[in-house]
N, C-alpha and C positions, 0 to 999 in steps of 0.2 A: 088887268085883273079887276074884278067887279068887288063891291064891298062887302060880298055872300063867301069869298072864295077866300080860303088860308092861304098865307105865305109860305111858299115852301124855300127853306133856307139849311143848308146842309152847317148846322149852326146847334151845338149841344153846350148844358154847362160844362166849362176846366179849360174850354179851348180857348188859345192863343189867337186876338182879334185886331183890326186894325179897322179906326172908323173914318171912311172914306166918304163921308157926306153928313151935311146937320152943321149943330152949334158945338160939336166936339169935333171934328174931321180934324184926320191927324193925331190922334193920339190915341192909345193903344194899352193892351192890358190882358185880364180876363175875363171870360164872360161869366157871371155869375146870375143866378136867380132870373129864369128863361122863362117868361108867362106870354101864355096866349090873352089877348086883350078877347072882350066879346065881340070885337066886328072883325077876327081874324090876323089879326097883326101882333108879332113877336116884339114884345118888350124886354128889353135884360137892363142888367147894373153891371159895369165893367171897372174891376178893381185895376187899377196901375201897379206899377211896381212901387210908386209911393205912396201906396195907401188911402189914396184920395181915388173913391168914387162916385160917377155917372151913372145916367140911366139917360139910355138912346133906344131906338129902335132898331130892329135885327134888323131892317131894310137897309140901315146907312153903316153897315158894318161889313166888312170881308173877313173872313174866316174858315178854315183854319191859315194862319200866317207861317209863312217859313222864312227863315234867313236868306238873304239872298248871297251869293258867292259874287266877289269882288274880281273886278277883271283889271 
């Protein structure tokens, strides 16, 4: 992708997220306050369940998250 081009990321505020790359990887939460940067790239803040939040980019995040069933 060129530095002209948006990130398309199936990624909205309320969604349950899981950040799978960066200086947060591994840890997980929700996605809150979703801005487009001006050279195309999705920034959020991702609140935890303890109240302590980050701000990553939507590139190093998967989402939406589901439980996974235990075998």
């Amino acid at each position: 992708m060129n530095s002209m081009e948006k990130e398309s990321l199936d990624l909205k505020n309320g969604d349950d997220c899981l950040v799978i790359a960066g200086t947060h990887k591994g840890k997980s939460g929700t996605v809150q306050d979703l801005k487009w940067s001006k050279t195309g790239h999705i920034t959020i803040s991702v609140l935890q369940e303890n109240g302590e939040r980050f701000k990553t980019l939507g590139r190093n995040v998967q989402a939406p998250i589901f439980p996974t069933a235990e075998h």
